[in-house]
Every structure is written in C-alpha cells, then in structure tokens.
KOLPA-502319 format. One line per field, with one value per residue (C-alpha): residue number from 1; residue in three letters; x, y, z. Coordinates in Angstrom, 3 decimals. Example, Ala and Ser with C-alpha at 12.3 -4.5 7.8 and 13.67 -1.06 7.14 Angstrom:
KOLPA-502319
pos <- [1	2]
code <- [Ala	Ser]
X <- [12.300	13.670]
Y <- [-4.500	-1.060]
Z <- [7.800	7.140]
end
This chain:
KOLPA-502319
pos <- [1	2	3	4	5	6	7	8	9	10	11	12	13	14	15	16	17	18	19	20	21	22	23	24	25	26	27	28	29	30	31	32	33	34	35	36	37	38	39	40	41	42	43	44	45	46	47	48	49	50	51	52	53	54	55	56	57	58	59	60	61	62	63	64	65	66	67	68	69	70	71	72	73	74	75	76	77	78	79	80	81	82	83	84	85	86	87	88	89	90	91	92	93	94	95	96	97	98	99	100	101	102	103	104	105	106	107	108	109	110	111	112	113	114	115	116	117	118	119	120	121	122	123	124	125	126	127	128	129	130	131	132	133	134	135	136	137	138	139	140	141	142	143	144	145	146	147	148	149	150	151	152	153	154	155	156	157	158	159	160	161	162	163	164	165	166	167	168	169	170	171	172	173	174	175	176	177	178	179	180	181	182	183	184	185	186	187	188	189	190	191	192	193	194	195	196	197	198	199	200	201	202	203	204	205	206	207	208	209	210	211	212	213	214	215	216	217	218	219]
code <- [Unk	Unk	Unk	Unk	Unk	Unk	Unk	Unk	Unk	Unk	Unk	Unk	Unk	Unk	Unk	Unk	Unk	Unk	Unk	Unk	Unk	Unk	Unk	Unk	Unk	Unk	Unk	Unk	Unk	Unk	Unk	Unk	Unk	Unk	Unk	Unk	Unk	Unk	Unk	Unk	Unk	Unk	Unk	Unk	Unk	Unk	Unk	Unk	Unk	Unk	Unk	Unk	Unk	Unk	Unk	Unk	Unk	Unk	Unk	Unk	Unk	Unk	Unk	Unk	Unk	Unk	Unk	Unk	Unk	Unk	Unk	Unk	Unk	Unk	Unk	Unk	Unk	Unk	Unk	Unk	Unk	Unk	Unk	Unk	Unk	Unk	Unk	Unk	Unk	Unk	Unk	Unk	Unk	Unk	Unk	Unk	Unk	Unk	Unk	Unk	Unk	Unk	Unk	Unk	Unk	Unk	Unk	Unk	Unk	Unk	Unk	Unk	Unk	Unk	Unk	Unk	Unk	Unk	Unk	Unk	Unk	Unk	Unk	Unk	Unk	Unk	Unk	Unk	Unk	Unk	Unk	Unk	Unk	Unk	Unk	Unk	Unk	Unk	Unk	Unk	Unk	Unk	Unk	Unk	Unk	Unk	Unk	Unk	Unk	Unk	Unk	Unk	Unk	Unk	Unk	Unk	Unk	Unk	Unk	Unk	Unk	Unk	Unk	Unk	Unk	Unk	Unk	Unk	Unk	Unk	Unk	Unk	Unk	Unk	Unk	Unk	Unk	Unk	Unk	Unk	Unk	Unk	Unk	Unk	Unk	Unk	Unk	Unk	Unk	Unk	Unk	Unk	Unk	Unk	Unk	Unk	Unk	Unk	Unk	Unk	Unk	Unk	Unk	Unk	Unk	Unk	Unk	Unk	Unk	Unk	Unk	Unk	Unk	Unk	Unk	Unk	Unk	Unk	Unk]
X <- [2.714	-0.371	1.819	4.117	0.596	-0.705	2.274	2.783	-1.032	-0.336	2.064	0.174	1.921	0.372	-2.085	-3.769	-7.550	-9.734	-13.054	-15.442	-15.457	-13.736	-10.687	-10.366	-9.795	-7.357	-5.752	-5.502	-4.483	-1.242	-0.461	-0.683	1.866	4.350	4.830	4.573	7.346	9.584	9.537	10.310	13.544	14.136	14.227	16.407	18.895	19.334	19.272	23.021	22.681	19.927	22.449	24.957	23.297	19.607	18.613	19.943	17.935	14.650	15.485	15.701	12.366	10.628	11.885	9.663	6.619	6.107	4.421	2.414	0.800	-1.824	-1.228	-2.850	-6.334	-5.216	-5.081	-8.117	-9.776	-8.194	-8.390	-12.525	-14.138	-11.147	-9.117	-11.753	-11.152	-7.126	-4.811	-2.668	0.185	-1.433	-2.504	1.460	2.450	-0.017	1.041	4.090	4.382	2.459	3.984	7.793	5.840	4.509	7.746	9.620	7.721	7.206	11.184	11.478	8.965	10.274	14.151	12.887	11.059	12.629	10.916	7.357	5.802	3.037	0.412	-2.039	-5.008	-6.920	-9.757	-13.070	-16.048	-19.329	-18.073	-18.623	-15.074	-15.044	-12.728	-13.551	-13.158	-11.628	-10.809	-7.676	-7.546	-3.912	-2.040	0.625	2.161	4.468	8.103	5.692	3.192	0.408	-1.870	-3.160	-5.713	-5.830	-8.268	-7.156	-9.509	-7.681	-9.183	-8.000	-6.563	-7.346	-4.938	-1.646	-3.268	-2.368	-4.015	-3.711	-4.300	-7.268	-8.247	-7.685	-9.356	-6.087	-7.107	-11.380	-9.521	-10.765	-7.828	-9.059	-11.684	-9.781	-7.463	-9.990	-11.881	-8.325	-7.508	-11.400	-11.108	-7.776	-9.604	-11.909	-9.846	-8.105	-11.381	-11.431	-7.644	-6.506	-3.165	-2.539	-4.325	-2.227	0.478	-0.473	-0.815	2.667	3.509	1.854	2.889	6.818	5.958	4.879	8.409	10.284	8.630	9.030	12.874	13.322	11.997	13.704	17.194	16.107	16.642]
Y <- [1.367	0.147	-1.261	1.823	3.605	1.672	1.598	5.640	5.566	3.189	5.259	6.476	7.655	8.331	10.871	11.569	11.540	13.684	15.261	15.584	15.285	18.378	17.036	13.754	15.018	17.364	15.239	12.555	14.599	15.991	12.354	11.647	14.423	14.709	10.591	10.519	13.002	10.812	7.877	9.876	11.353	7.790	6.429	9.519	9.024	5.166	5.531	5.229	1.661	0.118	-1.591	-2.575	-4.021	-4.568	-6.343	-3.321	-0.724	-3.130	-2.863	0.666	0.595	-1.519	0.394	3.116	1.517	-1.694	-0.101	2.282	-0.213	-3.017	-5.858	-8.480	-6.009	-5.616	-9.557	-10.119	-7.472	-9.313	-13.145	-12.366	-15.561	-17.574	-15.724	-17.473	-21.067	-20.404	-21.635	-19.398	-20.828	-19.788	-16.041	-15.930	-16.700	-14.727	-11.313	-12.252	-12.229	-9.336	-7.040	-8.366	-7.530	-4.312	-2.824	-4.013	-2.498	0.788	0.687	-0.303	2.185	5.210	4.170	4.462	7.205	10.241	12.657	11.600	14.585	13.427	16.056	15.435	17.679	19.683	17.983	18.302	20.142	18.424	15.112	12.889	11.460	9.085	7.209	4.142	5.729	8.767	9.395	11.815	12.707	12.389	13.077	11.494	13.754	11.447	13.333	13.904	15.300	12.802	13.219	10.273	10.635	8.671	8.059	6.522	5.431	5.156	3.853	4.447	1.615	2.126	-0.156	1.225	4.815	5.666	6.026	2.968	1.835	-0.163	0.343	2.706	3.776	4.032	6.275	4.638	1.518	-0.204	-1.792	-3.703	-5.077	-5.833	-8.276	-9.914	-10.233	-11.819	-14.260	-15.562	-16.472	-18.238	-20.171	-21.253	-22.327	-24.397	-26.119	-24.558	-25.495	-22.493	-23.146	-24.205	-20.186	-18.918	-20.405	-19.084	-15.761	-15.430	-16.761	-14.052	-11.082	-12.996	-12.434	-8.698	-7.637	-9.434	-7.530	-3.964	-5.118	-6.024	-2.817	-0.893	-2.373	-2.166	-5.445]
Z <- [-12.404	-10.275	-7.575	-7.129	-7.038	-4.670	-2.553	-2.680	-0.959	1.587	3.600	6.792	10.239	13.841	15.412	17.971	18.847	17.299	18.133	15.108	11.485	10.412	13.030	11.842	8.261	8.644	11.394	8.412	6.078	7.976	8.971	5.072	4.153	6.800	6.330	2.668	2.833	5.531	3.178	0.315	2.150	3.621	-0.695	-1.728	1.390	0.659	-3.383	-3.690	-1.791	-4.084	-6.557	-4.288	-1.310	-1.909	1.063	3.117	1.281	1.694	5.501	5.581	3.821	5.857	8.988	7.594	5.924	8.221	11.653	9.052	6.948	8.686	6.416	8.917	7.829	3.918	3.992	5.275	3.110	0.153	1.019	1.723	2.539	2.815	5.163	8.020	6.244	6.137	8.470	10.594	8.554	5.360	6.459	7.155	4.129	2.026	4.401	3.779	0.067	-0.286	1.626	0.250	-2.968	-2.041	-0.939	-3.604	-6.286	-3.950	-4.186	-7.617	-8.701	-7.030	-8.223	-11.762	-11.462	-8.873	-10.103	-9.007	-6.931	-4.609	-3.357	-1.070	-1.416	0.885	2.979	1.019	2.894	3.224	3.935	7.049	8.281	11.194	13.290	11.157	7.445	6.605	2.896	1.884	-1.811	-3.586	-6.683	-7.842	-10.814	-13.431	-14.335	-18.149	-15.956	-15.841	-12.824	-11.165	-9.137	-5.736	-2.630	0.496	3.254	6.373	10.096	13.489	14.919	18.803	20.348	18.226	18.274	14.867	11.128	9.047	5.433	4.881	1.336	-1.662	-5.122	-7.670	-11.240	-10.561	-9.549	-5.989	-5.215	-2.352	-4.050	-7.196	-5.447	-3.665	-6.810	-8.255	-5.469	-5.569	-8.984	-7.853	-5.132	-7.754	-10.078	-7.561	-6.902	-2.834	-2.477	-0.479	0.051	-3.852	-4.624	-2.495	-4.411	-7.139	-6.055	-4.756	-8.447	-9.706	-6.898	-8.130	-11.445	-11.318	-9.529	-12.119	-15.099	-12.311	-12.275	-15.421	-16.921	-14.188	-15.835	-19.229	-19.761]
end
C-alpha cells in the first residue's frame, strides 16, 4: 500500500515560470491534477494488456512517468552520504532498481485497486511556495473510502523547465527520509560495503513486488 502511495504522489508534469508565491502554487497544483489524471487514463487504456504482455504495459507506463519523475535527485536524497562515496556504476544500479520497483508497484497497485479516486486539494493560503519547494496537498480515497492523506514537495528543475518530485510525506510518513534512514542501516550492516547494501536493497525493493504480485493474484 505504501509504494502505490508513494507512486500515485510522484506523478508531476511541466509548467511554466511563475512570478510569486501565490503562482507557483496554483501553477503546481494544476501540473499535479491534469498529470495525475493522464497517467490514470494511460493505466485504464492499457488494463486489458497487463496479463498478457507485461513488459508492454510497463513501457506504456514508463512513457508517462519517466520524464516526470527525477530519480537521479530521489537517489541521492535516499543513498545520503553514500551517494558521494558510490561509483557511477553503483548510482546506476540503485536508480535503476528503484524506479523498476516504483513503477511496478504503481502498476500493480492501481490494477488491484481501480477504484482509487485521487484529489488534489486546493492550494493553502498563508504559505510561502518557491521555485525550490512547493508543497501540494493530496488524497488518495480507497474503493472502502479510507482517506489518505498526502504531501508532495516538488522543485523546479531549470534546465528541463518542468515540476519534479523530490520528496513526499505519505499518512505522517517522510518517505524520503524513511528510505534513507533504511539504506543507512544497510550500509552499516554491511560494515561500509556499498555495493553489497545496495544489494541488499534491490533484495528487498524484489521482495516487496513479489508480496504486491502475489497478493494482486491471490495467490
């Protein structure tokens, strides 16, 4: 459930520049909606194609989700310390897994589950937005009618002009700081062996979208 969460808030599209505070929020928050919405379509359209020919449903995904999502920033957000001390071969491989993970379980998730509705709330007054964190306020509503509450921060990135993902807060849950937190403690274990955490995370990111699957097949 946590990794179709955080995969519903890391769907961002492009914009424009904006002038002040007010601007950059509701400039974010339209970017939010009208690209949640395109990936949603983009899951229904391709539903019929998930059983018979995965791969080709995982490329229609990523044709949508890959430019919106920075996953050289989310690795480097959740690799901390070691993401300087990693090789360029390493950082490859831990992008990589995650974001095979990521869109799996986004996919998985959202094939279990069609009835999830996904609002994105109006911006809140009061609050300073900039160019390097603006926050938009979800929900994502479960087909019993659970709300979960979500809040994505989301930067500009200047050269690509468009909003991207950098972080998010899932039901109280940091989610950036949570993994980094989690891959840490796998570096330490490992006594410092990067490359033997890493590893070990992709075990575990392996692990996660088997138990998504099989409870997705009711095996």
């Amino acid at each position: 459930m946590r990794w179709l969460l955080v995969a519903l808030s890391l769907v961002w599209g492009s914009a424009t520049w904006a002038a002040d505070s007010e601007e950059l929020a509701e400039q974010a928050h339209e970017v939010v909606k009208r690209t949640t919405e395109k990936v949603l379509q983009s899951i229904n359209k391709n539903r019929h194609i998930y059983e018979s020919d995965k791969a080709k449903f995982f490329w229609e995904l990523e044709d949508v989700l890959g430019p919106m999502i920075d996953f050289q920033r989310l690795t480097r957000r959740i690799m901390g310390d070691s993401y300087r001390e990693a090789t360029v071969d390493q950082r490859q491989r831990f992008a990589s897994a995650f974001k095979r993970s990521l869109l799996s379980s986004y996919a998985t998730g959202l094939i279990e589950f069609e009835d999830y509705e996904v609002r994105v709330l109006p911006p809140k007054t009061g609050v300073e937005n900039t160019l390097r964190n603006t926050l938009v306020d979800l929900e994502v509503v479960t087909p019993s009618g659970k709300v979960f509450p979500i809040t994505q921060s989301m930067y500009f990135h200047h050269r690509d002009r468009r909003w991207m993902a950098q972080n998010v807060i899932v039901n109280g849950i940091n989610v950036g700081k949570l993994f980094n937190e989690q891959f840490e403690q796998m570096v330490h274990d490992n006594d410092g062996n990067i490359g033997a955490a890493i590893d070990e995370w992709i075990d575990a990111l392996q692990e996660q979208g088997r138990k998504l699957r099989k409870k997705q097949t009711g095996s």
